[in-house]
N, C-alpha and C positions, 0 to 999 in steps of 0.2 A: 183174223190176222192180229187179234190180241191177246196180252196176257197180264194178268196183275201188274198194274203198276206201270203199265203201258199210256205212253201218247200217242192218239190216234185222232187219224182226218179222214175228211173223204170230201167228195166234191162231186156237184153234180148238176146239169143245163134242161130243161125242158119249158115247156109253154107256161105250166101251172107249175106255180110254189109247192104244190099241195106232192105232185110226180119228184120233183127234184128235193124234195126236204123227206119224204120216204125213202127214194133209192138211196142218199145220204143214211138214213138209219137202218137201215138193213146192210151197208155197208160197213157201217161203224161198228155192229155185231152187240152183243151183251155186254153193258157196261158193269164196272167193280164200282162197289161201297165208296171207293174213293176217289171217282170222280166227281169231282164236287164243282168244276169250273169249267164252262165253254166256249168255245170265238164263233161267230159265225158273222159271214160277208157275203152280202148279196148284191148283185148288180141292180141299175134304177128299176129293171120292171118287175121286181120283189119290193122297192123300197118301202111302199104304202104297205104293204103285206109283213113289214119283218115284225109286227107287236104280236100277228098271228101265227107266225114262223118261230117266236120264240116261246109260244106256250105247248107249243108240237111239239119240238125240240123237247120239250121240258119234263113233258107227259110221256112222250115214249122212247125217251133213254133214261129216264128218272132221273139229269142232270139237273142240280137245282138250281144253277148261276149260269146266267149266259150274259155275255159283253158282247157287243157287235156292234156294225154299222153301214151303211148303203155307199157303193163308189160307182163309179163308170164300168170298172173292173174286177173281178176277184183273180184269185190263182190258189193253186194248189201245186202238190208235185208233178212237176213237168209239164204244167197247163194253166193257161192262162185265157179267162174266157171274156169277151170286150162285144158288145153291142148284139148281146141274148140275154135272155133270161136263164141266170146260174146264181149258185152258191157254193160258198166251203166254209169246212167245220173243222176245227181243234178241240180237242177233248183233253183236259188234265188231268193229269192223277195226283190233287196236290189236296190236301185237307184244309177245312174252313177255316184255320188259325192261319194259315200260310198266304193268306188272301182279304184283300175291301173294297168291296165294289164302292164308286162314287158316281155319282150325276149334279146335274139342276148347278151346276159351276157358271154361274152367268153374269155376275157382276164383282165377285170375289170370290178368295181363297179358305178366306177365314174358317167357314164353315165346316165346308170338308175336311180344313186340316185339325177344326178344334174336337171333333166327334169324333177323330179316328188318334188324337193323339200321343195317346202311349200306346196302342200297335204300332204306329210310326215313327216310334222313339224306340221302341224293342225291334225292327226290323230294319232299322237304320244302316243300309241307305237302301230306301223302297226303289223296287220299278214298280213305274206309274206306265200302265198303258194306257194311251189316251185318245181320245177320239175329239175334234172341233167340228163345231157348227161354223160356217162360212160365214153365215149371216150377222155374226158376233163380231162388232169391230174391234172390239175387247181381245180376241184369241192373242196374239202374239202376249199382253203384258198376263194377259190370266198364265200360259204359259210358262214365265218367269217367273210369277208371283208362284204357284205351284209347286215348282222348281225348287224354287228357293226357302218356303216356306216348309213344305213338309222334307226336304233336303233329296228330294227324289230328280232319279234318270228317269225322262220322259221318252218314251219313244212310241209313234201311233201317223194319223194321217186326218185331214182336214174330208169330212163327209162330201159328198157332190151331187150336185142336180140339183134339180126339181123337184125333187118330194118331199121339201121342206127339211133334208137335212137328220132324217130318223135314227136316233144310237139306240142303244139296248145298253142298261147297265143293270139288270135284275130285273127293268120296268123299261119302257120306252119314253123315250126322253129327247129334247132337240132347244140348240136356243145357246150351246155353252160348250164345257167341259165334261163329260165323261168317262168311265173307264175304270180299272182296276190296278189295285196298289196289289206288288208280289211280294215277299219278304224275299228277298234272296238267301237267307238262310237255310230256307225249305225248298226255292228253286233259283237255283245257283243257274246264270245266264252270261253271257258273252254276245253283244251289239256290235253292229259294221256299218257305218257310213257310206253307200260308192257315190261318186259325184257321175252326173248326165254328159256334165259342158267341160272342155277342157280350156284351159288360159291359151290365150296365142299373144300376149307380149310381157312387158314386165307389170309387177307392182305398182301404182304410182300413188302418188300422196295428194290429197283435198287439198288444194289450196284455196278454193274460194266455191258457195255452193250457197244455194237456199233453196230451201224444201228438198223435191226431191229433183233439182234440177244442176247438174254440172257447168259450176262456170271457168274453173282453171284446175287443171291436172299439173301437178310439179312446175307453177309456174304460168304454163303455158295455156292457151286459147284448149279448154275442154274436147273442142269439137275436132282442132286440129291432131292432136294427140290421139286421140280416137280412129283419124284417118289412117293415122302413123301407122296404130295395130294392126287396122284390120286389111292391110293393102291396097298397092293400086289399083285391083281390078274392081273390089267391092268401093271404096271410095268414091270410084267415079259413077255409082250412080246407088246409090244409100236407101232407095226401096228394096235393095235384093239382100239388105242386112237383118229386116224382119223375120221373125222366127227361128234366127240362124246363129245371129249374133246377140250374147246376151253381156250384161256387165255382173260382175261378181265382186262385193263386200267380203272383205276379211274379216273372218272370225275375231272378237278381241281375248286374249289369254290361250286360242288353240297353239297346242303343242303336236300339229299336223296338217300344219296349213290349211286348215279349212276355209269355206267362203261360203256364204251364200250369194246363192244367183239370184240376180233379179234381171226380169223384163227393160230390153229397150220399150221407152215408150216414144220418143220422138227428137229432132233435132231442129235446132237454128241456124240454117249454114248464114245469116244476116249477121246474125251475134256471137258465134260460133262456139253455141249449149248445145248440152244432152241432156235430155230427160230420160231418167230409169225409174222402177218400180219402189222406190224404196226412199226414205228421208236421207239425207247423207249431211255432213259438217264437216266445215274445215277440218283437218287432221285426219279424216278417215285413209283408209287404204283403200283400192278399189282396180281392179283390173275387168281387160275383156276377154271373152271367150264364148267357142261356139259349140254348138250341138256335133256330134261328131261321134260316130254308131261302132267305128271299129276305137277311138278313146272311150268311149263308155262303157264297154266291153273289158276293154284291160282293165280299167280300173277296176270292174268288178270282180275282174280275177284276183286284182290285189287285195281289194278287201277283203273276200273269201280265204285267199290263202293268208291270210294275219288270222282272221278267225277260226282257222283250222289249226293255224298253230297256240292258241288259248285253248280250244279244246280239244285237249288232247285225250283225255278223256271218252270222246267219242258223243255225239252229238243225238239226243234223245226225241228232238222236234225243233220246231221254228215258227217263228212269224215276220211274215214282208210286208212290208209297205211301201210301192214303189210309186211313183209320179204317172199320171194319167200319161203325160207324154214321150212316157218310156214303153215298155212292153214290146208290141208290135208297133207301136209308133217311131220307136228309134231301133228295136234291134231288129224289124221287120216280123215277117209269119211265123206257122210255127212254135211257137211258147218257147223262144230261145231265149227269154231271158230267164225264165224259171228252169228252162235244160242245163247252163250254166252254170245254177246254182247246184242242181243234183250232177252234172259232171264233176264237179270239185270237191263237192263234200260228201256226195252218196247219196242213198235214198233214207231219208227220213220221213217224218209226218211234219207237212208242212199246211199254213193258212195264210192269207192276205190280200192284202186291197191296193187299187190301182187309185191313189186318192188327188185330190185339188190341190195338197200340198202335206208336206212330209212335216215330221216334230222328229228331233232330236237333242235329248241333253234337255235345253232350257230355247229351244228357238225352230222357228218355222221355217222350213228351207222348200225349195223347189229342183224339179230334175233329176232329184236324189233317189236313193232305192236305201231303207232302211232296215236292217236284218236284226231279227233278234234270235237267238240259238239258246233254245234250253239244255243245259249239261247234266 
């Protein structure tokens, strides 16, 4: 099912790495000269196994670069595989100049940005696909720093589990940042945001806050405000707002109202605080909103249809990165969240991970489904 200059995937679930990384290469078929780049995602009961999965891989498609990393989930076109043993694979056809892999990002940027410097000055403005170790309390500013420094669009997913968190960025790697800078020169892309949780009141403004705990919304007692949004019924008794009801931080400079969500973590109806997952300061902006299977659903639709309308062109592959607790956890059985994506946009070659937490641009979000569309 291929031909010069072709992207191609495949995917595939069994007991042994060793059954599901074959039927993988025999599906991917004979590779061209120029594939020189490839993704591959495996769920936890590969994770310990992915250093040996990527010399398979390596050996018997003759691909020499492989980026990957371990999540709860992988998916592919129209499937999405969650608590078995699977993998998926993306194969590029993009030449060694067009590409830099990085790893070992664990205390700073500097490194990686000063070795790769004028490729990231001639490919200006890089994507940076990237992959975080959990365990890094660093991720968020290395992200920024990243960002900022090599002037790169990040977009990727926070690894997950127990297995210590294993990436692949040419070597096997864990502890940090890794992942591969594209020149979009050579592979011209178009990225989509969907959000999980929808807002259920307005905006409101920090007025008084420490750490990550809410003491006055526009004035007002935190806690009371809070009850304002989420209704009488949930109000009256605030353990059934768990998992449900989440608070979401405004993006600063988004020209698309972005947010991220963060975790209720608990309340003081004595003092009448919120704690959420996140730092906040006076002046912030911050609303609430809940999980909600038929709003995360449109909005996927809207994302998809904005990106269908950038490529018009017609869409050559893809890579997702959606939130562990989306999938079959919010749009239910089935792999209707990856059928969604090929109802809208068609069948392409598609790879990606169910992760701990999403990157985009320069920040870590949750809930989210992050798409990236090679043109």
């Amino acid at each position: 099912m291929s031909a010069p200059g072709d992207y191609i995937s495949a995917h595939a679930a069994a007991e042994r790495w060793q059954d599901a990384a074959g039927s993988i290469v025999a599906r991917l078929g004979q590779m061209e000269p120029g594939h020189r780049l490839g993704f591959v995602f495996v769920t936890e009961a590969y994770a310990a196994d992915l250093p040996e999965i990527e010399v398979f891989l390596r050996q018997t498609t003759g691909v020499p670069n492989w980026v990957g990393a371990a999540g709860l989930g992988v998916c592919g076109h129209c499937i999405e595989y969650f608590d078995e043993p699977a993998m998926s694979v993306l194969v590029l056809p993009i030449g060694d100049d067009a590409f830099r892999l990085f790893s070992d990002v664990t205390a700073g940027v500097g490194d990686v940005v000063s070795e790769n410097l004028a490729w990231l000055q001639a490919a200006d403005p890089p994507l940076a696909v990237t992959h975080a170790d959990p365990g890094n309390a660093q991720i968020q500013a290395l992200v920024e720093d990243l960002s900022d420094q090599a002037n790169a669009y990040l977009v990727g997913g926070i690894t997950s589990g127990a297995s210590g968190a294993v990436q692949l960025a040419g070597k096997s790697t864990s502890g940090g940042l890794s992942g591969v800078f594209l020149s979009p020169h050579a592979v011209p892309v178009a990225v989509g945001l969907t959000q999980g949780c929808s807002p259920i009141g307005p905006t409101h403004k920090v007025t008084r806050a420490e750490g990550n705990v809410l003491i006055e919304l526009d004035e007002q007692p935190a806690l009371e405000v809070f009850r304002g949004d989420i209704g009488e019924v949930l109000a009256r008794d605030l353990r059934r707002v768990s998992g449900y009801i989440f608070a979401a931080l405004a993006v600063t400079g988004s020209d698309t109202g972005d947010y991220l969500v963060r975790n209720l973590m608990g309340v003081d109806s004595d003092n009448g605080l919120v704690a959420i997952g996140d730092v906040v300061s006076a002046g912030d902006s911050v609303m609430f909103c809940r999980r909600d299977q038929g709003a995360a659903a449109d909005d996927l639709r809207r994302m998809l249809d904005r990106l269908k309308q950038r490529a018009s062109g017609g869409v050559r592959a893809g890579l997702y990165y959606s939130c562990v607790a989306r999938g079959p956890n919010q749009f239910g059985p089935g792999s209707r969240e990856m059928k969604i994506i090929a109802d809208e946009l068609g069948d392409f070659p598609i790879a990606g991970l169910f992760a701990n937490g999403e990157i985009n641009h320069n920040r870590l979000y949750g809930y989210t489904g992050v798409l990236t569309l090679f043109l």
